[in-house]
C-alpha positions as CSV (number, residue, x, y, z in Angstrom):
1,X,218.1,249.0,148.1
2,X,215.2,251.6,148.9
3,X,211.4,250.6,148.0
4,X,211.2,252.8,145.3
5,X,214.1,251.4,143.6
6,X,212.3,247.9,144.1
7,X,209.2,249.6,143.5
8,X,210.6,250.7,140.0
9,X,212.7,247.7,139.8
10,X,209.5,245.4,139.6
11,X,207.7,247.6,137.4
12,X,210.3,248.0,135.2
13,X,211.7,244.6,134.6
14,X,208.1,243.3,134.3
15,X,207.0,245.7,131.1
16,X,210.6,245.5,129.3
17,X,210.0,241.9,129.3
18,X,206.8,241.8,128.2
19,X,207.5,244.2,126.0
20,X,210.5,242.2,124.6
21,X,207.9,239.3,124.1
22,X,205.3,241.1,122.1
23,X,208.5,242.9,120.2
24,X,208.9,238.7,118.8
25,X,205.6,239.0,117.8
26,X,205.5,242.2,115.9
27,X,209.4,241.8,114.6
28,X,208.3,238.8,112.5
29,X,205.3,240.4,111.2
30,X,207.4,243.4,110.2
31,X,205.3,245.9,112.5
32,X,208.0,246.7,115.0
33,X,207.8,250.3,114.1
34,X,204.6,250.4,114.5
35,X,205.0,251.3,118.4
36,X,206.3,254.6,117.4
37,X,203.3,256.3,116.1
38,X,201.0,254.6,118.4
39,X,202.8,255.8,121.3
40,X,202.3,259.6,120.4
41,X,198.7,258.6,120.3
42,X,198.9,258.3,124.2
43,X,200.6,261.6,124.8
44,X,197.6,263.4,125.7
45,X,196.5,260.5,127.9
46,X,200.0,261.1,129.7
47,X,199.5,264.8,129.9
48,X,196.4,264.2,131.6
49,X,197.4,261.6,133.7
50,X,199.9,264.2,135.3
51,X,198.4,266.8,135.8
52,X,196.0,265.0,137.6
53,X,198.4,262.9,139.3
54,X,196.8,259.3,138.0
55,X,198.7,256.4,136.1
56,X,199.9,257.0,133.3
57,X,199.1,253.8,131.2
58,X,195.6,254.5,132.3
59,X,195.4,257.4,130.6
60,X,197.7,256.6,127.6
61,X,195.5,253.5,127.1
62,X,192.1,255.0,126.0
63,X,193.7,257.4,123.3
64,X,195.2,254.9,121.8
65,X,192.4,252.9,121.5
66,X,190.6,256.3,120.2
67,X,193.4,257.2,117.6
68,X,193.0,253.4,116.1
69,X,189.1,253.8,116.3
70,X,189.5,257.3,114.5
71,X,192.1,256.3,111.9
72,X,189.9,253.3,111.2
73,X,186.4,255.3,110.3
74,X,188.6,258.0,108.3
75,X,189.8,255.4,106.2
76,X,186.1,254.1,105.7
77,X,185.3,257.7,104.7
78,X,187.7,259.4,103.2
79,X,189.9,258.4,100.0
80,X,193.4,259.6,102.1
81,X,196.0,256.9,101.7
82,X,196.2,255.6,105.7
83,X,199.8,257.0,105.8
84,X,198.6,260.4,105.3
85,X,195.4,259.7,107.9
86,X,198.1,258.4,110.3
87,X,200.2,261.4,109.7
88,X,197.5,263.9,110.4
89,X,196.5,261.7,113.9
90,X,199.4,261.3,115.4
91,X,200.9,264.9,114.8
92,X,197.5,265.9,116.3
93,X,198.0,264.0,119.6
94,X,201.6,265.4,120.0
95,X,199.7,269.1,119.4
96,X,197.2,268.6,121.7
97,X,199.5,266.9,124.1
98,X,201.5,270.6,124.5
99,X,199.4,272.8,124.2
100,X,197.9,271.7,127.9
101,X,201.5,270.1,129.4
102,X,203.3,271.9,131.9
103,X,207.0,272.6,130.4
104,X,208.5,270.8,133.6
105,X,206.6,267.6,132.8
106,X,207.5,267.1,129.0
107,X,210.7,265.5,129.8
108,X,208.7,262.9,131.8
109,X,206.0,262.8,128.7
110,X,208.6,261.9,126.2
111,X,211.3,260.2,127.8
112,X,209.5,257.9,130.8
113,X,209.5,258.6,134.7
114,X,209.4,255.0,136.5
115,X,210.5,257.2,140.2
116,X,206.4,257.8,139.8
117,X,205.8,255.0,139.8
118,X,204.0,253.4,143.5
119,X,203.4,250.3,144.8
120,X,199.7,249.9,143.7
121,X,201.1,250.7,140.1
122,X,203.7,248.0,140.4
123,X,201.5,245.7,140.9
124,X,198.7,246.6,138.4
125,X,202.0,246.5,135.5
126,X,203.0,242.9,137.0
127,X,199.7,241.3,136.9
128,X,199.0,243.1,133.2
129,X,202.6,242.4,131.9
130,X,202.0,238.8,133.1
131,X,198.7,238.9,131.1
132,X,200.2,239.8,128.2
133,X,202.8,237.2,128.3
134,X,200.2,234.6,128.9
135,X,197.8,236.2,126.2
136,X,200.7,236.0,123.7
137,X,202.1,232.6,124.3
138,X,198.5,231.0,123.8
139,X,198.0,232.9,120.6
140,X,201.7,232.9,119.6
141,X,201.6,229.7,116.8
142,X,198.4,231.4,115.5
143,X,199.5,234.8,114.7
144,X,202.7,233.8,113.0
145,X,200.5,231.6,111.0
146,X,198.6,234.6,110.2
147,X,201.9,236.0,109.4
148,X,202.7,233.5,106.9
149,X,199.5,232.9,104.9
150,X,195.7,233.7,106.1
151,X,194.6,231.5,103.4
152,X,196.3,228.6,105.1
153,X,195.4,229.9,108.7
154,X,191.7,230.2,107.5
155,X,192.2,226.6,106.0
156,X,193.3,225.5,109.8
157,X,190.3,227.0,111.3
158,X,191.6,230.3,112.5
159,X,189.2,233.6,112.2
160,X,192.0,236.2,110.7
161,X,189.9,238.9,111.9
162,X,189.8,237.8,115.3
163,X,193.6,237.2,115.8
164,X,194.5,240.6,114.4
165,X,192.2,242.1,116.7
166,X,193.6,240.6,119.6
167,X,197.4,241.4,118.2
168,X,196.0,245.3,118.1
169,X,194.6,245.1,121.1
170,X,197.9,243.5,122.8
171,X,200.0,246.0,121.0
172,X,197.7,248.7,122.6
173,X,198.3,247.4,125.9
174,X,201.8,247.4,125.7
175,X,202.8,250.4,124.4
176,X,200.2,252.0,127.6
177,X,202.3,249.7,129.5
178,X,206.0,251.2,128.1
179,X,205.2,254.2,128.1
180,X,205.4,254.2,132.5
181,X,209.0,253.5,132.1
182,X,210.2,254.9,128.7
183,X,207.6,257.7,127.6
184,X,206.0,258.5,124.7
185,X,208.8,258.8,122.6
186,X,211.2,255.3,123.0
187,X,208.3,252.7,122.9
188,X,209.5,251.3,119.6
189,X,212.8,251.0,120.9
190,X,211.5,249.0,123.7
191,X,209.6,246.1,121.5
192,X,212.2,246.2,118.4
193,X,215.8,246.0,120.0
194,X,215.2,243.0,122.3
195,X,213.5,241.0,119.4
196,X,216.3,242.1,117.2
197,X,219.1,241.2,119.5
198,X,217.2,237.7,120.0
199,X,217.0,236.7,116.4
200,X,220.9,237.7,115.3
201,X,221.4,234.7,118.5
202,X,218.5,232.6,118.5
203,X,218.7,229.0,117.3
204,X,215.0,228.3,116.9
205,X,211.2,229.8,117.6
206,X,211.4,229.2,120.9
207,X,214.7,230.7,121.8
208,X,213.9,233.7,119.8
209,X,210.2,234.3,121.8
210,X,211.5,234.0,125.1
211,X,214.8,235.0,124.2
212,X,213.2,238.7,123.3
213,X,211.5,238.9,127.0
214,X,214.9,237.8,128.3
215,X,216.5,240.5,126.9
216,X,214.0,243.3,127.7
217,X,213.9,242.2,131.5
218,X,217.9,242.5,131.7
219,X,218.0,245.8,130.2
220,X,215.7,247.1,132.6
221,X,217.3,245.4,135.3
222,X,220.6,246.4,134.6
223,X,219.5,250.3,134.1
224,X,217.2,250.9,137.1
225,X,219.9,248.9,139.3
226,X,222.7,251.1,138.6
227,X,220.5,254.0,137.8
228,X,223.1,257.4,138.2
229,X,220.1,260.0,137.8
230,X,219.9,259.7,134.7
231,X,216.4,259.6,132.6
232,X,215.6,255.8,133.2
233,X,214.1,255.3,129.7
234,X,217.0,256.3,128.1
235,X,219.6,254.4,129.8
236,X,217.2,251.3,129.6
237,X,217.5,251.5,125.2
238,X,221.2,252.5,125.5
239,X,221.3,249.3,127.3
240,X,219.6,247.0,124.9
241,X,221.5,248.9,122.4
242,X,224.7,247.4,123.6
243,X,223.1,244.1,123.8
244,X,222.2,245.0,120.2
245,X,226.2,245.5,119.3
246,X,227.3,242.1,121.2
247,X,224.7,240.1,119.3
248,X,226.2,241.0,115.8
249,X,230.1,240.2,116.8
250,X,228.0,236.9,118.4
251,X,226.1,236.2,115.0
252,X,229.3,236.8,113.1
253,X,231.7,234.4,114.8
254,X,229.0,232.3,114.4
């Protein structure tokens, strides 16, 4: 096994699981999808990032920060619906995005390109994938709380404004994070299928929480070890997509 197959190996395993963790979270509060549109947000972060040859989540991180910020104060200002403020936002990042990409880097852009990734990136995505992890697990009970009733969650002490803050800014983290291995186009994928193949086996909270970052890690594991070159990102969703498939004939005999 080469170092950059470790290299991407670590990388990898450590975001899909995280990113299977956080997908728990944001399954049960029905904002799964919302990884999609947040990852075009970071598209011209990752056009910058290559051209300049820097990390990718570094770049993708700030504009998605930005593009919340922005959708946020239009709302405040304008009397647009926030799906049509979205709308206009996101298609904006994607058009800024290519108009400055090179052609032989979109495939990287959209899909993911964990060969890039070296050892001082590796690292940075273990230690901020653990962090997540962490972050998550302490505020877990409290968000899904939030999920079920802010009356009652304001009645246990809990400031609603402050959890959902830290769930935005988690979710922002994250999808920076996926899009080093699966791009600006599959981040949804990455959260949603590992919480959805959880929850058609899971028993209980617990086995569906830690069941989702189970899930995630194997997928990547399983695609970057027997990676064919093929686009990593890809193969990594086709993966959790057959995980997906087994689940159901699982819940069924059931």
């Amino acid at each position: 096994m080469t170092a950059q197959l470790l290299t991407s190996l670590a990388a990898g395993v450590f975001i899909a699981g995280a990113a299977g963790y956080m997908g728990s979270l944001m399954l049960s509060r029905r904002m799964a999808l919302a990884a999609d549109p947040l990852s075009h947000l970071t598209l011209p972060g990752i056009a910058l990032a290559m051209i300049h040859g820097f990390d990718v989540s570094l770049g993708a991180f700030p504009f998605v920060v930005l593009g919340i910020l922005l959708i946020w104060v239009l709302e405040l200002r304008t009397k647009l619906p926030m799906e049509a403020l979205t709308a206009i936002v996101f298609s904006s990042s994607v058009a800024i995005a290519f108009l400055f990409l090179p052609v032989d880097q979109a495939e990287a852009a959209l899909v993911g390109d964990i060969s890039r990734t070296g050892p001082r990136d590796t690292i940075a995505s273990v230690v901020a994938s653990v962090l997540i992890v962490l972050a998550v697990w302490r505020s877990y009970s409290k968000l899904v709380l939030v999920n079920v009733s802010e009356d009652l969650a304001v009645s246990e002490g809990i400031s609603v404004r402050r959890s959902n803050l830290v769930f935005l800014f988690l979710v922002g983290v994250i999808v920076s994070l996926g899009v080093k291995i699966v791009g600006g186009l599959l981040t949804a994928a990455l959260v949603a299928i590992p919480a959805a193949v959880a929850k058609n086996i899971a028993k209980n909270m617990r086995q569906y929480a830690f069941g989702s970052l189970a899930v995630g890690a194997l997928s990547a594991a399983v695609a970057l070890y027997h990676l064919t070159g093929l686009p990593a990102g890809p193969l990594i969703i086709l993966v959790n997509t057959v995980l997906f498939l087994a689940s159901l004939i699982i819940a069924a005999k059931r």
